[in-house]
MIZA-48638 format. One record per residue (C-alpha): x, y, z. Coordinates in pm, 1 decimal, decimal comma. Layout:
N
        u        v        w
        X        Y        Z
...
***
This chain:
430
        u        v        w
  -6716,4   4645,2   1197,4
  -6824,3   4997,9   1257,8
  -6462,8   5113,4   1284,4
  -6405,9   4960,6    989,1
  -6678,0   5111,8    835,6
  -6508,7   5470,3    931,8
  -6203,3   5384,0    840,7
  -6282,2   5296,6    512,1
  -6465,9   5607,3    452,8
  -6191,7   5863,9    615,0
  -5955,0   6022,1    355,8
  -5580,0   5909,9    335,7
  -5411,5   6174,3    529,6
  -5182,4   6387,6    233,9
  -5061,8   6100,6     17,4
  -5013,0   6315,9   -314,3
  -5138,7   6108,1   -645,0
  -4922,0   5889,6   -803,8
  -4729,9   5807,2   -537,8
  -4417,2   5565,6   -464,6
  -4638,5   5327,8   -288,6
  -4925,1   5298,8   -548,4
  -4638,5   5207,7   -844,5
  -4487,4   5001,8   -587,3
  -4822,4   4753,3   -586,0
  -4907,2   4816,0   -909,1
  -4564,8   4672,4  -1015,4
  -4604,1   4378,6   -783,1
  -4943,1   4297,1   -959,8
  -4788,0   4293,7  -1273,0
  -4490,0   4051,8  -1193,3
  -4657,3   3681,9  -1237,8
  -4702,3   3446,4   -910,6
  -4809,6   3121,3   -938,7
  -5197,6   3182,9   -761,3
  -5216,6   3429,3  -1061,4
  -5064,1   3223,6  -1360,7
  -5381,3   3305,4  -1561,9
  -5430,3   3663,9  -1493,7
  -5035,4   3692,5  -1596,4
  -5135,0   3498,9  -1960,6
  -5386,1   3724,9  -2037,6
  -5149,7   4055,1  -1959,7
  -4893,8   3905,1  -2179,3
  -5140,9   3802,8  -2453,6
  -5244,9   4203,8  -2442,5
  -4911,3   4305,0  -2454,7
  -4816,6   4088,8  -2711,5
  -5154,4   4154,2  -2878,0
  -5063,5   4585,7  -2864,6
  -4730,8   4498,5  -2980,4
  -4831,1   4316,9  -3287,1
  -5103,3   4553,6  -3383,9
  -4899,2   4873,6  -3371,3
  -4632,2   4733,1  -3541,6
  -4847,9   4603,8  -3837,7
  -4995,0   4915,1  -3871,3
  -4678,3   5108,0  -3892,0
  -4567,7   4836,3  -4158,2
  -4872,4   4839,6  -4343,1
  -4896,4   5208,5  -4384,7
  -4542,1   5248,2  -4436,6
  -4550,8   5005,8  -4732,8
  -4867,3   5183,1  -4867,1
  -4698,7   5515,0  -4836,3
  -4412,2   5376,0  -5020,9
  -4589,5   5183,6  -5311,3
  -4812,5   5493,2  -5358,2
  -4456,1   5741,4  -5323,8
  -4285,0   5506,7  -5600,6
  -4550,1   5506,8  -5826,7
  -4596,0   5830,5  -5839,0
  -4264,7   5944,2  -5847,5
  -4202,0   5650,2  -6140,3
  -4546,1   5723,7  -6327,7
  -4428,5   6126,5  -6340,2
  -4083,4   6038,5  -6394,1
  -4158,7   5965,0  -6768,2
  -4479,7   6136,5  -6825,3
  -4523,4   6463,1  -6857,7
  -4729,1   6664,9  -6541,2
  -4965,3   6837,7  -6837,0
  -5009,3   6681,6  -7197,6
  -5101,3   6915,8  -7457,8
  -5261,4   6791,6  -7784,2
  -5354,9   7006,5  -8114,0
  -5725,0   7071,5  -8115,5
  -5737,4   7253,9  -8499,4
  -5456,2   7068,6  -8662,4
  -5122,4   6931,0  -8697,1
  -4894,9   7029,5  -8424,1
  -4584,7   7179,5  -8702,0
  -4511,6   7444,0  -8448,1
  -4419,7   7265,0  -8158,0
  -4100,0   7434,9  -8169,2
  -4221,9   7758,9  -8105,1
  -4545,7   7654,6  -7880,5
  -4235,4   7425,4  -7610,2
  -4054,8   7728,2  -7653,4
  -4359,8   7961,2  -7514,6
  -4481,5   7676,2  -7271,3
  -4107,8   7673,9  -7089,9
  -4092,4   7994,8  -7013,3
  -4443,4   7964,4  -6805,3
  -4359,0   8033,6  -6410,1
  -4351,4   7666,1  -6251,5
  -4232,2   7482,3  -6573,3
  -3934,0   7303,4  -6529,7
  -3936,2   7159,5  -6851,9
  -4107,5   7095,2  -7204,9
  -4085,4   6805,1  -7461,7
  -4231,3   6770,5  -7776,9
  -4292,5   6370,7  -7889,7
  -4396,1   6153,0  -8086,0
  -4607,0   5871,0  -7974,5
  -4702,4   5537,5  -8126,0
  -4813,3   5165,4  -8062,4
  -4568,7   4908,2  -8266,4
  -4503,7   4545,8  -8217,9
  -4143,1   4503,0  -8094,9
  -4011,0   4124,0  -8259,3
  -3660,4   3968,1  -8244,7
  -3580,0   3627,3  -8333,5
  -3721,2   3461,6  -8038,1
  -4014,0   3671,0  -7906,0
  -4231,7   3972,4  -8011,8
  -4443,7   4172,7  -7816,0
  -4643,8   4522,2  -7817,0
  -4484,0   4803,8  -7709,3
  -4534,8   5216,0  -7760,1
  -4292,3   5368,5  -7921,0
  -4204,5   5764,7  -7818,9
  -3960,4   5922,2  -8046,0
  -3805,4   6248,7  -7869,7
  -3488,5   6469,4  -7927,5
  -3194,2   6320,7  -7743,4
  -3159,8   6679,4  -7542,6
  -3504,1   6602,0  -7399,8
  -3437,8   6251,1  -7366,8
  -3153,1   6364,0  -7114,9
  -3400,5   6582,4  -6914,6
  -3598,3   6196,2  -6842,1
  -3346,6   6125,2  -6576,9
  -3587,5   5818,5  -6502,4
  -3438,8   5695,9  -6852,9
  -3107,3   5841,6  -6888,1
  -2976,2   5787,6  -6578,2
  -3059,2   5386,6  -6554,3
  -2872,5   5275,0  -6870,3
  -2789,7   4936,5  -6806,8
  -2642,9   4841,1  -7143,4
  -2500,3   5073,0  -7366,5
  -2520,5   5451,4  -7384,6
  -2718,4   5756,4  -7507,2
  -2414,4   5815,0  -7726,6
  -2485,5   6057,4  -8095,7
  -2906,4   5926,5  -8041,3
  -3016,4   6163,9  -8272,6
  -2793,6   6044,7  -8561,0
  -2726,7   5668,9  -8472,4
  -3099,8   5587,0  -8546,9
  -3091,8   5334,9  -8221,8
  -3364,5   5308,9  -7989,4
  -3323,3   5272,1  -7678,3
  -3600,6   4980,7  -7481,1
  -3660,7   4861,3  -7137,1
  -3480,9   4563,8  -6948,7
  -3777,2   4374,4  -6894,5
  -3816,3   4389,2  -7280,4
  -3478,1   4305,1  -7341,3
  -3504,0   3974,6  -7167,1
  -3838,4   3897,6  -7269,1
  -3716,1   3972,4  -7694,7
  -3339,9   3846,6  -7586,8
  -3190,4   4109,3  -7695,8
  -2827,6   4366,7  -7594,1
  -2718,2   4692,9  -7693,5
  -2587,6   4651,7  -8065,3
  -2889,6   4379,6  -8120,2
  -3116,7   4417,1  -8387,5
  -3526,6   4516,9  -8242,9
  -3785,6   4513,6  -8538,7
  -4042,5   4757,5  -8531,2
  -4393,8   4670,9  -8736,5
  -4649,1   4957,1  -8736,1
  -4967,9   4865,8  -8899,2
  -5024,6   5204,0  -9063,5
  -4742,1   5192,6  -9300,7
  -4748,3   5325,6  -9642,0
  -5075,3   5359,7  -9870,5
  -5035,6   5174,7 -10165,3
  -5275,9   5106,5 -10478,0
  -5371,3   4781,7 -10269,7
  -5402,7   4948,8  -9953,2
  -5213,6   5027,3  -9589,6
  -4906,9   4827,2  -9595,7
  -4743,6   4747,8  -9252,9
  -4413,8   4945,8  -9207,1
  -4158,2   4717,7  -9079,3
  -3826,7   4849,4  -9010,5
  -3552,2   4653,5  -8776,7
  -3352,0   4941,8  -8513,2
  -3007,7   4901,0  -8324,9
  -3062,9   4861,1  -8000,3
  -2837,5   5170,5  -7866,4
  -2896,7   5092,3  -7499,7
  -3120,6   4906,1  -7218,7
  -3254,9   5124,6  -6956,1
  -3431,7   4986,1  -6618,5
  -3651,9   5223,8  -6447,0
  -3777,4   4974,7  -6186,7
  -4101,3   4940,8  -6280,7
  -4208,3   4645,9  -6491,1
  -4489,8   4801,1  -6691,4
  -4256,3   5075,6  -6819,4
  -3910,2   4829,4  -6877,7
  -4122,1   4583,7  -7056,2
  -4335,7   4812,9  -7295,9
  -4141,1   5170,0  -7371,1
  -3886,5   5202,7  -7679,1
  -3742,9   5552,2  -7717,4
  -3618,0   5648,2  -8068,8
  -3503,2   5960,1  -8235,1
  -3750,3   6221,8  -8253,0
  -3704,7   6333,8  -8640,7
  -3664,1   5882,5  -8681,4
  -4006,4   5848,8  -8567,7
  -4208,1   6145,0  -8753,1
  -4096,2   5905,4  -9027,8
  -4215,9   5615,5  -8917,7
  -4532,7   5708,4  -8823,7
  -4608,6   5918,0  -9119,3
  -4599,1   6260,1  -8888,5
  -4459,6   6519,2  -9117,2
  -4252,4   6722,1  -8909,0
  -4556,5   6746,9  -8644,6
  -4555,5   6588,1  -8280,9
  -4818,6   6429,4  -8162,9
  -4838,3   6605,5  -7822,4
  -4603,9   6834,0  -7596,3
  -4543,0   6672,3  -7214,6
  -4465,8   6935,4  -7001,3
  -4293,6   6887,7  -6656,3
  -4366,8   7148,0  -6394,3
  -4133,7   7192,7  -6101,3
  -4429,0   7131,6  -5802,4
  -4700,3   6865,2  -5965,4
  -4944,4   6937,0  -5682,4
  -4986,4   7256,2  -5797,0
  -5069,0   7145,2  -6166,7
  -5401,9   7325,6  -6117,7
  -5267,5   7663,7  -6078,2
  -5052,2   7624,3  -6371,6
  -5255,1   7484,0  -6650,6
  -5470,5   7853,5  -6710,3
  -5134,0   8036,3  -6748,4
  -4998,5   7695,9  -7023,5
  -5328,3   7741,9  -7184,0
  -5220,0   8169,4  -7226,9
  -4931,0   8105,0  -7284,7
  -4965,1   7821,2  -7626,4
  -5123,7   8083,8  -7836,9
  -5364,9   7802,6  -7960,9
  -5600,3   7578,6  -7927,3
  -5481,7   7303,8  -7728,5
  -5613,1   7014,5  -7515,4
  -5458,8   6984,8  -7190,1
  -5460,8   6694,5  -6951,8
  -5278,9   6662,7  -6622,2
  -5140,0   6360,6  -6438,5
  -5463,1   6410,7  -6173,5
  -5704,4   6327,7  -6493,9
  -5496,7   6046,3  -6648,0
  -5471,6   5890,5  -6291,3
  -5750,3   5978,1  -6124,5
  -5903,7   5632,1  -6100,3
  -5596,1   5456,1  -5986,9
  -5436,2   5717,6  -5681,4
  -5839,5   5700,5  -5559,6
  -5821,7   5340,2  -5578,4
  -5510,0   5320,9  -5356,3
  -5650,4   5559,0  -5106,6
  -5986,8   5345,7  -5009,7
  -5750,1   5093,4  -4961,3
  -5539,4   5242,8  -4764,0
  -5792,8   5382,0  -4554,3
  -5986,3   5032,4  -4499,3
  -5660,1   4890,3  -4412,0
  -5574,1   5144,5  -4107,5
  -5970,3   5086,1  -3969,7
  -5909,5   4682,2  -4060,1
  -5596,7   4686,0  -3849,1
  -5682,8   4916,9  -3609,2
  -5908,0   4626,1  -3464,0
  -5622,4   4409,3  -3335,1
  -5520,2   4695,6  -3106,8
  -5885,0   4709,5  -3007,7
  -5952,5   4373,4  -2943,9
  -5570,5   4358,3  -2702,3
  -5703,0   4730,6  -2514,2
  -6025,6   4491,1  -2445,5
  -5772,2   4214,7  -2322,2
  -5665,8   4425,1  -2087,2
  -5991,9   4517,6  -1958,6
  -6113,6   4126,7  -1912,3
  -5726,7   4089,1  -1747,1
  -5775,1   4403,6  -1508,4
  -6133,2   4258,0  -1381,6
  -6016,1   3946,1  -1273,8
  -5732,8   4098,6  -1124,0
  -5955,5   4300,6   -872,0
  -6166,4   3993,0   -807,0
  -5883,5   3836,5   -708,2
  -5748,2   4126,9   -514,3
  -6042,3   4172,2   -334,2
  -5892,5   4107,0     -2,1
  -5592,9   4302,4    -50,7
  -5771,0   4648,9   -179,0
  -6000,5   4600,3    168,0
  -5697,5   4595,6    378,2
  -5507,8   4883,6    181,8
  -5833,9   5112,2    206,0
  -5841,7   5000,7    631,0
  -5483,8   5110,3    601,2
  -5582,9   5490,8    493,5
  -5563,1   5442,2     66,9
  -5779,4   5625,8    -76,8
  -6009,1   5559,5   -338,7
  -5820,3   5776,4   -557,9
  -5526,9   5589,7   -475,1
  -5654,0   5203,5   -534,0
  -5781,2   5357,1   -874,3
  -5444,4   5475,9   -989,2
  -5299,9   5135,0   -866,2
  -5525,3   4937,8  -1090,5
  -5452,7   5232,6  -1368,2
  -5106,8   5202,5  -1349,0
  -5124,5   4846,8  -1383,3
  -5353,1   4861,4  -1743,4
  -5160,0   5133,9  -1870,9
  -4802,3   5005,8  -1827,8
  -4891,6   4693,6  -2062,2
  -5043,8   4932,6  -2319,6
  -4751,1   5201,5  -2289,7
  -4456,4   4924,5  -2349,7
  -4679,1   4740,3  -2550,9
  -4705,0   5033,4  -2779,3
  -4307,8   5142,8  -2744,0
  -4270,3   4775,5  -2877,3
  -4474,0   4775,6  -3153,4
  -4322,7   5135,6  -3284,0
  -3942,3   4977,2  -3244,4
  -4087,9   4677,1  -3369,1
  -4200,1   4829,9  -3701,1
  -3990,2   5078,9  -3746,5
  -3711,0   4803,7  -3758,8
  -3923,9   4609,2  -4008,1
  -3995,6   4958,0  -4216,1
  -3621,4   5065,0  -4196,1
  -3473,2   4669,3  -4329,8
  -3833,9   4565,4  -4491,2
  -3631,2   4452,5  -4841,1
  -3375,1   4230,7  -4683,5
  -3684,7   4083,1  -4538,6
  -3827,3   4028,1  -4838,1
  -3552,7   3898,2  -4998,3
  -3469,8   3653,0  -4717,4
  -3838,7   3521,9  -4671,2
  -3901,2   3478,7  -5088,4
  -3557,7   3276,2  -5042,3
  -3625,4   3094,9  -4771,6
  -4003,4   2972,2  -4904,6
  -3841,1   2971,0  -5312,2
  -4130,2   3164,2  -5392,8
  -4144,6   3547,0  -5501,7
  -4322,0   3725,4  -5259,2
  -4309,2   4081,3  -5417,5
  -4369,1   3971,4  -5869,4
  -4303,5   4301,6  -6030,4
  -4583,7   4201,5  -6275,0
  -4853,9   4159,8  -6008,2
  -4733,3   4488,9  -5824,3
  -4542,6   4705,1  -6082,5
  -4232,5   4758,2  -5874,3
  -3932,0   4552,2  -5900,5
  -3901,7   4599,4  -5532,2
  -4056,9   4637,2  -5177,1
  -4091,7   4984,4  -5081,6
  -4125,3   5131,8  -4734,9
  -4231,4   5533,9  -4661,1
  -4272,4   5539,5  -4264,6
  -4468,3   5893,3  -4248,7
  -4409,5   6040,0  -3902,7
  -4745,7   6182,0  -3882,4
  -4902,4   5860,2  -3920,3
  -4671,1   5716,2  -3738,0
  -4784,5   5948,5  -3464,9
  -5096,2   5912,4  -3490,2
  -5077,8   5501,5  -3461,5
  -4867,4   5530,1  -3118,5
  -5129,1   5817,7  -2955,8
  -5431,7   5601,3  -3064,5
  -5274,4   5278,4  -2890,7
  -5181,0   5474,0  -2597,0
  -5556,8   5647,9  -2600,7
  -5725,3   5259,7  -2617,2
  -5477,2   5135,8  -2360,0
  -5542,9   5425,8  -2076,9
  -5925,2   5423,0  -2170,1
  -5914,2   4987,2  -2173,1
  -5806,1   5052,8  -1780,5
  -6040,5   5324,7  -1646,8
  -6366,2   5095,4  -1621,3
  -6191,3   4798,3  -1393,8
  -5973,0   5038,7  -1213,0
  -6316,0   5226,3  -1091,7
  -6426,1   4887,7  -1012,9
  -6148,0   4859,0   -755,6
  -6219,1   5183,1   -633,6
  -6568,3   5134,3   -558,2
  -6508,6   4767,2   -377,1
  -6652,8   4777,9     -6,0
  -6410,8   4631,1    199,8
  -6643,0   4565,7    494,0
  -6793,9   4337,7    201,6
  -6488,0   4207,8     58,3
  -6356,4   4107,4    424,9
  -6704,0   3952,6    480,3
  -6637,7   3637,6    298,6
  -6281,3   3593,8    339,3
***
């Protein structure tokens, strides 16, 4: 007993760390035997567990990236990065104030519109809709618009007097290109009796589909100098959008628009118009990645409950490697090794896993919502009119090193267990 006692507390000779022989045992503690059936469920329940976890947080965040990407890109697609309003009257110079504002460092590009609420009827349906009348040069510039005609064409706009309206408003009026969409404003012309309502019916010159629902169902675009007359304007606008070629740095550029208009204006950027919404998806987005990041926490603690009954049951075989010259050192890498290789290809699973998922997430989509005849992704719940995925490789990153960071850490705890096992004591009783 004494010799054993000295053996066990000499050091191992020169056996460097992380040797052959320690990945050797480690590996044959990791491949299942029938004594050790349960030990081998709970390893494959963490590694399935990691797997899962990392992979729906790459998903999720991808898909939050991307729904937050496309509405953005969508939302300042066809609005304007600054509005600018008249503060001290009618805006009859917008000619000359676009003019000055375009030629502001960072601009990419200025348009002067008219804006309006109308109801949009047809034979079968009506609906409200907002009506922005805008020159057909700047209606090019809306590639969002222009370059999603569906039906149709932007063909002689200014002097056709067609108006140009959404798909989703198309279906819902059932209407084409070369149908007839009637326009009622309520402030028409003032009469001896009163406001009339203007009602005026418009060719429908062409059906555009940006892709997002609450735009194709609700915006008609009609000639600029068309609508100053139907909304009583007078050769003024009702505001100038400009477009700036970096909208992040809005902030920088709205002192130098402000110079630059030569009067009073009131000037609100996408940040202010949006503020409420882009906030509202970040909370989210940041209680998701803490909500999900607890499935990769509860398979790292898995592994830990897996890795202490794996040195209770190798009691007797840590004993006779320490008798044999392992160190403790070496019986704690063992155990390490062990841990860490479920949470390592755990992790490389879940990152191919979602990736995959990220990379084909709309035929997905598409094959689940057709599988279960439901629609899993209703463009009038979620804006979009489809699934959108935005893997960012920071993120992305920063998923994989956390996994790997709970994995190594789950191990430490049993794997100093192991080291610290007697073996005169865990002989004793054997």
């Amino acid at each position: 007993m004494a010799s054993l006692r000295s053996s066990s507390a000499s050091p191992a000779g020169s056996t460097r760390p992380f040797a052959p022989f320690e990945w050797l045992i480690a590996g044959r503690y990791l491949r299942a035997r029938r004594k050790e059936g349960f030990i081998s469920v709970i390893a494959g329940f963490s590694f399935l567990g990691i797997t899962l976890g990392v992979a729906t947080l790459i998903i999720v965040m991808a898909v939050m990236n991307g729904f937050r990407t496309e509405l953005l890109n969508k939302i300042l697609g066809i609005n304007g990065h600054v509005v600018a309003q008249p503060l001290d009257g009618p805006l009859t110079d917008y000619a000359a104030v676009a003019d000055r504002l375009s030629k502001v460092s960072g601009v990419k590009f200025v348009i002067p519109l008219v804006e309006g609420q109308a109801l949009a009827s047809s034979p079968s349906a009506s609906g409200g809709v907002l009506v922005r009348g805008l020159r057909a040069q700047d209606l090019g510039k809306l590639q969002l618009v222009s370059r999603t005609i569906r039906d149709g064409s932007l063909e002689n706009f200014d002097d056709g007097g067609g108006v140009l309206i959404g798909k989703r408003l198309a279906d819902q009026l059932g209407l084409r290109a070369g149908d007839t969409l009637t326009l009622v404003s309520p402030r028409g012309a003032v009469t001896p009796m009163g406001v009339t309502p203007r009602i005026k019916g418009y060719t429908v010159a062409g059906v555009f589909e940006i892709g997002m629902s609450e735009y194709d169902g609700a915006f008609v675009f009609m000639p600029l100098q068309e609508a100053q007359a139907y909304f009583n304007r007078e050769d003024d606008v009702t505001g100038i959008e400009v477009y700036l070629d970096h909208p992040d740095l809005v902030g920088k550029v709205k002192p130098d628009l402000q110079e630059a208009a030569d009067r009073p204006l009131y000037m609100l950027d996408w940040r202010d118009r949006n503020k409420t919404f882009f906030s509202a998806l970040e909370v989210e987005r940041n209680v998701m990645f803490l909500i999900l990041t607890l499935i990769v926490l509860v398979a790292a603690l898995n592994i830990i409950s897996g890795l202490i009954m794996l040195v209770k049951d190798k009691g007797r075989d840590i004993a006779i490697l320490r008798t044999m010259g392992a160190t403790r050192g070496s019986i704690m890498r063992i155990f390490l090794i062990t841990g860490a290789s479920i949470g390592v290809v755990g992790t490389l699973a879940g990152f191919a896993l979602g990736m995959v998922v990220c990379w084909n997430i709309e035929t997905i989509r598409a094959f689940l919502a057709s599988l279960t005849g439901t629609e899993l992704f209703s463009p009038e719940v979620y804006f979009l009119s489809r699934l959108p995925a935005d893997p960012d490789m920071k993120e992305t990153v920063t998923v994989v090193l956390m996994a790997l960071t709970l994995s190594v850490a789950a191990t430490l705890y049993p794997s100093w267990r192991a080291a610290k096992l007697d073996p005169v004591e865990a002989l004793r009783y054997e």
